[in-house]
Residue, then its C-alpha position, 0 to 999 in steps of 0.5 A: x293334682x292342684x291343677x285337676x282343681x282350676x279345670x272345669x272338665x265336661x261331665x264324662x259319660x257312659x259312651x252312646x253308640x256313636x260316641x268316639x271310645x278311648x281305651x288305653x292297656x299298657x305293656x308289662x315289662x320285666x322287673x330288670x327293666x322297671x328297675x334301670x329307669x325306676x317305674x313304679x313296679x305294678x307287676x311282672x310278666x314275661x318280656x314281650x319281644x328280644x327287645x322290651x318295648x319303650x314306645x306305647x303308640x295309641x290306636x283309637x277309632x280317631x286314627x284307625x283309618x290312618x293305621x296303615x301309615x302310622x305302621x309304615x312308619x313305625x317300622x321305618x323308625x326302628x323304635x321297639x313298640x307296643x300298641x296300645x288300644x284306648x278304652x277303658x283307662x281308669x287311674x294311672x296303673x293302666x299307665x305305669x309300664x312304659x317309659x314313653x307313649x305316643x298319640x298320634x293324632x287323637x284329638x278327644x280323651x276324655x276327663x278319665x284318661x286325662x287324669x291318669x296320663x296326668x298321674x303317670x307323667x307325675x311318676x316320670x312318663x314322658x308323652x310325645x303327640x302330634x296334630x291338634x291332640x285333645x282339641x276335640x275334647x272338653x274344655x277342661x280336659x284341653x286345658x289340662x293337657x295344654x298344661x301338661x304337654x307344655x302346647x296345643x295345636x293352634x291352627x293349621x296352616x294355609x299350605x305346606x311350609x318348609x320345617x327348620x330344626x332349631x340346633x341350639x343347646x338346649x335342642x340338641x336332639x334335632x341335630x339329627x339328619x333327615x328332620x328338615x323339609x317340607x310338611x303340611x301341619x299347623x302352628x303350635x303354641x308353647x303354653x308354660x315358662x318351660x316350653x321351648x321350640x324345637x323347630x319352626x315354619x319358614x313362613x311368616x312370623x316363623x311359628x312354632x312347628x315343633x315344642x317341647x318340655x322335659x316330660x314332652x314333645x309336641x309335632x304340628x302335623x297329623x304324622x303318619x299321614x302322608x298329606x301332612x309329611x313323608x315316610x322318611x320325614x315321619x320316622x326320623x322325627x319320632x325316632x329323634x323324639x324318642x331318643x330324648x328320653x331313651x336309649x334306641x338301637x339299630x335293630x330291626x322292629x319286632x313284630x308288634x303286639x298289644x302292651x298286655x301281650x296279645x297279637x295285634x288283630x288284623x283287620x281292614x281299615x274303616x272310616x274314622x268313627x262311623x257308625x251303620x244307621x240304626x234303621x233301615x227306612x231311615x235316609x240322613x242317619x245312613x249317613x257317617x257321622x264322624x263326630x257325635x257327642x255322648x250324653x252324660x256320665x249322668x247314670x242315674x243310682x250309679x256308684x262309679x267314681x266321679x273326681x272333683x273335675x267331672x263334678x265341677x263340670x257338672x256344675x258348669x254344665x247345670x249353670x249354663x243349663x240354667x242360664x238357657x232356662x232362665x233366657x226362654x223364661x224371660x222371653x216367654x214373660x216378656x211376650x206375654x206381658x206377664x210381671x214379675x212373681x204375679x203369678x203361681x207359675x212365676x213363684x215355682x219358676x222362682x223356686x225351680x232355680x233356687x233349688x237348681x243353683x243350691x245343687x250346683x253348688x253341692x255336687x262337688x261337695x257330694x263328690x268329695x264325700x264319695x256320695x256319687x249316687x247322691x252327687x248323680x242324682x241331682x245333678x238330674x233333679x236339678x235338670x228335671x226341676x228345671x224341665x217342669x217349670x219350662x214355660x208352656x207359652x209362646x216365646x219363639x223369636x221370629x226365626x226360621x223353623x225348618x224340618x225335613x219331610x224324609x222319604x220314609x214318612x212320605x211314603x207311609x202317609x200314602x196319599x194326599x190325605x196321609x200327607x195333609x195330616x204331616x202339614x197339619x202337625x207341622x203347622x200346628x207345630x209352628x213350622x214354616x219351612x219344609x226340607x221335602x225329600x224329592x230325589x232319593x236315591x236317584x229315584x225322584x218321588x214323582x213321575x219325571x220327564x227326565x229321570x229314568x224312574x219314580x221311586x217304586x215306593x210311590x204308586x198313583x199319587x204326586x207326593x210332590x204336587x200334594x207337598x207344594x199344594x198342602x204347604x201353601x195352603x198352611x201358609x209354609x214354605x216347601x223346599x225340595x231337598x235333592x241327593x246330587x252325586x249319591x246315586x243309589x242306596x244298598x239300604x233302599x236296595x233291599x227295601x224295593x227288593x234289588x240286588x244289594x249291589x245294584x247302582x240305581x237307575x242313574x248309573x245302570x243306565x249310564x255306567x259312564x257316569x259312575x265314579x270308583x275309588x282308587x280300588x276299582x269300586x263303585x261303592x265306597x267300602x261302608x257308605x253302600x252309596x254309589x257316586x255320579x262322577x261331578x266331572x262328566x259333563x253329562x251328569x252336570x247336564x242331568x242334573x241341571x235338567x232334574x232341578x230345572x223340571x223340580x222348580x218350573x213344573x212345581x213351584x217350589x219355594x227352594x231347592x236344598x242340595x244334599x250329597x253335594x261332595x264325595x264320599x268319605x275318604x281316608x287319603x293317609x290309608x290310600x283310601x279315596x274316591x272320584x276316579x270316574x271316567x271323565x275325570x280321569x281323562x280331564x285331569x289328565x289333559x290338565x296335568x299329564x298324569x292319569x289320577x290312579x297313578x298317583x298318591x298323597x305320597x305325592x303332594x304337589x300332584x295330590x294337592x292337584x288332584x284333591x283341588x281338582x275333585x274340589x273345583x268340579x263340586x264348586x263350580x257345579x254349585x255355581x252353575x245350578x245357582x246361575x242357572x236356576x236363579x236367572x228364571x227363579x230369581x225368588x228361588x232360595x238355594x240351601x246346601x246340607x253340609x258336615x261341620x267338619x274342619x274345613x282342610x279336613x272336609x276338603x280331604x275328605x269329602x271335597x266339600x268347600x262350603x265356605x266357597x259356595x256361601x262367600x260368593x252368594x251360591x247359595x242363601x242357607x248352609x245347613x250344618x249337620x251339628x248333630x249331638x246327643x248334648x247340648x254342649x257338643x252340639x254347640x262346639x259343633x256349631x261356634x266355629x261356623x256361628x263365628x266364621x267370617x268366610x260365610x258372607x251374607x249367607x245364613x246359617x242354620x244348625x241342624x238338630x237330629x231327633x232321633x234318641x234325643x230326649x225331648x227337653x235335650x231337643x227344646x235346650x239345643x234349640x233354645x241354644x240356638x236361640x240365644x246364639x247369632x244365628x237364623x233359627x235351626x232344622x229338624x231331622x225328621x219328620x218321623x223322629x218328632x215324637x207327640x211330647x215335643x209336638x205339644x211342647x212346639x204347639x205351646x211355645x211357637x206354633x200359631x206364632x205369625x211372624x216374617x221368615x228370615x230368608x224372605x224378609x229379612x228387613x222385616x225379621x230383623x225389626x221383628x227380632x228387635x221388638x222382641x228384645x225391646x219386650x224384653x229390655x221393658x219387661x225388665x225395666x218395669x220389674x227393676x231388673x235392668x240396673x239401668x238408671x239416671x242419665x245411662x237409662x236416658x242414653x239407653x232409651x233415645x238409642x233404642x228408638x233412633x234403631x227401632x226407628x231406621x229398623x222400621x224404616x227400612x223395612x217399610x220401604x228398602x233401599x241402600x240409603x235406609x240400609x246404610x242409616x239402619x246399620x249405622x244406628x245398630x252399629x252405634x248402639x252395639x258399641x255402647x251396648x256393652x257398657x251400658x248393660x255392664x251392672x245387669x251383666x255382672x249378675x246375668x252374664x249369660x242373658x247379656x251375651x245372649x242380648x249380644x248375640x240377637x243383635x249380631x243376628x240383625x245385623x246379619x240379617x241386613x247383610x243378607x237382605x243387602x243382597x237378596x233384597x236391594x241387589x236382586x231386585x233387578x233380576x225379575x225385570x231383567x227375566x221378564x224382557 
């Protein structure tokens, strides 16, 4: 267990709705067998099948979509297993009757889990896993796996590559036939002295694909799915796989039940984690969310065992909570010119976190003492110590500061005076830009020259028109934000009193336009969404008319395009979707072969066929960027996206946003990171923050309200402060509830300042003077540790950025652009060692600082673009 101590694992909470569950019930087998492989003995019942089970394959919501293949295969295997249904693992007797147990593609366990699976290695189990096992969970938890499998999944790789067994003496078993072909997976990576590649890639550098210790064995491929590897394939490696640690026979597999005995339940596969929408007004939330974070193991009065790991990482978690608080507090001093321990506000402030580090640092101790409840309540007055200090005075950045306007407030305002109150909140509120919900549905919320219906919510008044009016009289952007594909809405069906099974008014006056899945259905099982075929030229054609109406007749500021891909699909449960009329005859004509009549079992075609579905969302992207910006040349395109892996939303959802962004489509990307926690909703937000397949496109993180706490809500955002990004969006309006109004209109409302998007020259100077502000608050306090010739160096390459900043934003232009980046780019070079001596007592502020500067220079990425290299679109228009 000495390792459980160099791990810091996020704190395990109770398990929201939302939350992926894991449980784990084992298999109890007879006494004689307990006996020949020496398990611990916890107690004896009755054989389950002829031939006892030695394999505990574990089925979890992560891979319950994916069951069908994994069942296929299993059987095919011919290896005597159990299944094994993840919840509710609590210490190593839940793990202590099967010889050997399987994960197959489950990518979170929490720190629980990971401790038991740890004891009964220790006691002789042995582990088999395949795909990125654990790399969804905290970071703690990966590192214990990581030491407990001997690897992890590092990446997964372009294309399907061929598998090379590694026949060597100490690999032995993968001598065994049917183990070499081709398979699309990742690379894996040993992570001990004894780890030991079993099988490698026939690519470049000859990466590992297989690795292995004496307790495990690692495959590089989601198995069981049949984009990643075949049946055959599939089954033989397990059975190789198995065979390391015990003896198989030939015969056939039995029946499978559950390891505590009981019949496997049968019923129809679901989309992985989703979860129905908790209202039925409600737009975005009807949509799956496949991963959303849980909010604690924080019960307050709670006297359930907590190890040292979860205390330790809650003591990480309440460090980095206080490093947020201690980034907003300087802000908010630095803007406000306030001095260090002038005031009473700053002593409490002073005192909130010297009582918040002292808890920190005794959660373990109370651990250890067994004093849970003390060690949980705390750690929460730590959090609420912290809470009622925040500052309640300006400390907004200049940022982009967005919130959805959904349909369901657009309609109970229910007229333009309802809706001025809306603009007034948000304006007060310090919001400058609107995402207004303008086609839902199918349904726009206007009268249309173009679409065959308004939605029947509205009735005598534009919500449109009083939208674009009562925002630019509040000096705010109003973008409207469009469902593409999704033509229709179960939900919204029985809100307006139609059949549930009614397509919308796009599809029932068109049913050519309509897509199905590969079953024949319109709606995609659990979605209650109808899709329009991206392939029909006429759909295109609709749109394009739609959005063009949307712009030139009301003036809106931009156009955010939602629903733009697929809908959910699950291709390893021959669950998929986009078999339109059109499309199945384009794809045909391209390849000879109707789409319906092939599977993933079929790569080559699958590939085809998934990059042919791709392509129609790509190139539809594309046209409405070039057919809108050539008489809007001012018009800001965004896009509402998932945060998933990019190969897993491609197979999912067909939805390729690091395209649109790289080629200039679009000028936002919008990630839905919605978290119930501060620390998931940044693990969904770095990969992209840090991706370097976005071009000059901003970036913008999506913060969902609905049961979020307010200070959970002000620490995301604060996140997103102190991350490289533009600033973030709120979803919605209806969710934004009076507390955190009041805290908005203290900390960023009445705050003039550029939008990033529109000016960005201006907004990266702005930006730069508030890290100015702060760097001379600091200095005037003694707090910078700068001295000497270091803080001579450090203010003359301050002011020659401050300088080329101001430069360029007064008057543009590629020469200012390119002495502005060099400036930046000289000063984040040295930036690091002069800051060293404040960094080693503030890491968190100085990575922040860091940060901001990465967030300028992205900002002159993107101004190089909008501004410098579209500035000749409106003359062009204009002749």
């Amino acid at each position: 267990m000495s390792i459980l101590r160099l791990v810091a694992l996020e704190s395990t909470p109770q398990q929201a709705k939302y939350n992926l569950k894991i449980k784990i019930k084992f298999c109890l087998l007879p006494l004689s067998y307990f006996l020949s492989v020496g398990m611990p003995l916890v107690r004896v019942q009755p054989a389950i099948a002829a031939e006892p089970s030695v394999l505990g394959v574990v089925k979890s919501q992560e891979n319950t979509a994916q069951w069908q293949g994994i069942t296929e295969r299993l059987q095919a295997a011919k290896v005597a297993y159990c299944v094994i249904d993840l919840e509710n693992v609590r210490n190593v007797t839940d793990l202590s009757a099967l010889p050997v147990v399987f994960l197959p593609n489950i990518a979170t366990i929490s720190p629980t889990q990971a401790i038991a699976l740890e004891e009964w290695i220790s006691q002789g189990g042995k582990v088999i896993a395949s795909g990125p096992v654990g790399n969804m969970s905290q970071p703690g938890v990966r590192q214990l796996l990581r030491s407990l499998l001997g690897a992890y999944w590092g990446f997964e790789m372009n294309q399907p590559s061929q598998v090379q067994p590694l026949r060597i003496n100490t690999q032995n078993w993968v001598r065994q036939p049917g183990l070499a072909g081709t398979i699309h997976g990742g690379v894996v990576i040993p992570a001990s002295l004894t780890s030991k590649p079993a099988a490698i890639w026939q690519s470049k550098d000859t990466p590992s694909a297989v690795v292995t210790t004496e307790r495990s064995t690692v495959l590089g491929w989601q198995w069981g799915t049949d984009t990643a590897a075949p049946v055959a394939m599939d089954s033989a490696w397990l059975r190789a796989a198995v065979s390391r640690y015990v003896p198989l026979s030939n015969a056939p597999t039995p029946t499978p039940k559950n390891c505590n005995g009981s019949a496997v339940a049968i019923s129809p596969p679901t989309p992985t984690a989703i979860a129905p929408p908790p209202q039925a007004t409600v737009t975005r939330q009807a949509e799956p969310i496949e991963r959303i974070a849980p909010r604690g193991l924080l019960a307050p009065d709670s006297n359930n065992r907590m190890t040292n790991v979860e205390a330790i990482a809650l003591q990480q978690e309440l460090q980095n909570l206080i490093g947020r608080f201690e980034s907003a507090q300087l802000a908010a001093n630095a803007q406000n010119g306030i001095k260090a321990n002038s005031t009473v506000e700053s002593t409490a402030v002073a005192q909130a976190l010297i009582e918040a580090k002292a808890i920190a640092k005794i959660i373990p101790q109370l651990v250890q003492q067994g004093n849970y409840i003390a060690a949980r309540n705390q750690w929460l007055k730590a959090q609420q110590i912290l809470w009622q200090n925040y500052p309640s005075r300006p400390l907004a950045q200049p940022e982009i500061r967005a919130m959805w306007l959904d349909r369901g407030s657009i309609v109970r305002a229910g007229s333009e005076q309802g809706l001025a109150k809306i603009f007034d909140q948000l304006a007060a509120a310090g919001i400058n830009t609107v995402f207004f919900e303008t086609v839902n549905a199918g349904y726009p919320i206007y009268q249309s020259a173009v679409a065959p219906q308004q939605n029947p919510l509205i009735r005598g008044w534009d919500p449109l028109a009083s939208a674009v009016k009562l925002a630019k009289a509040r000096d705010m952007e109003l973008h409207a934000w469009v469902w593409v594909f999704a033509a229709g809405n179960q939900r919204h069906n029985t809100i307006v009193n139609l059949s549930v099974n009614y397509p919308g008014p796009l599809i029932a006056a068109n049913p050519d336009w309509a897509s199905y899945d590969n079953q024949g259905s319109m709606f995609p099982p659990g979605q209650g969404k109808p899709f329009l075929d991206p392939a029909n030229p006429e759909v295109r054609s609709y749109l394009l008319r739609l959005f063009e109406e949307i712009v030139s007749r009301y003036q809106v500021d931009g156009l955010q395009l939602d629903y733009i891909r697929y809908p959910f699909q699950d291709p390893g449960a021959e669950r998929t979707y986009g078999y339109g009329k059109a499309a199945r005859q384009k794809f045909q004509q391209l390849t000879g072969v109707d789409p319906v009549q092939i599977s993933p079992r079929q790569p080559d075609l699958w590939q085809k066929w998934t990059q042919f579905r791709t392509q129609q969302v790509d190139s539809f992207v594309t046209e409405v960027s070039q057919h809108l910006r050539r008489k809007h040349p001012q018009l800001i395109l965004s896009a509402a996206v998932f945060p998933l892996a990019e190969h897993e939303r491609i197979q999912k959802l067909q939805q390729h946003w690091e395209v649109w962004a790289s080629r200039g489509d679009v000028d936002m990307i919008v990630p839905m990171t919605y978290a119930l926690d501060t620390y998931r909703f940044q693990r969904l937000a770095q990969p992209w923050i840090t991706s370097n397949k976005l071009g000059s496109t901003l970036l913008l993180p999506g913060i969902r309200l609905l049961d979020l706490p307010v200070s959970t809500a002000v620490d995301q955002i604060q996140l997103a402060r102190d991350l490289p990004v533009s600033g973030y969006s709120l979803f919605a309006v209806e969710n934004l509830s009076d507390e955190l109004q009041r805290l908005f209109q203290q900390t960023q409302g009445n705050i003039q300042a550029p939008v990033p998007y529109r000016q960005p020259f201006q907004t990266a100077t702005a930006r730069y003077n508030s890290l100015q502000q702060e760097w001379n608050f600091l200095a005037a306090n003694n707090q910078l540790r700068l001295q000497g010739r270091s803080l001579s160096l450090f203010n003359v390459q301050v002011a020659d950025v401050e300088n080329a900043l101001k430069q360029l934003a007064a008057e543009p232009s590629l020469n200012r652009l390119t002495v502005a980046r060099a400036a930046l780019t000289n000063f984040q070079l040295q930036f690091r060692s002069w800051i060293r001596p404040y960094a080693l007592e503030n890491p968190y502020q100085a990575k922040v600082w860091e940060n901001r500067l990465a967030t300028i220079e992205r900002l002159l990425n993107y101004g190089e673009t909008v501004v410098l290299k579209r500035e000749v679109a409106p003359v062009a228009h204009r002749e």
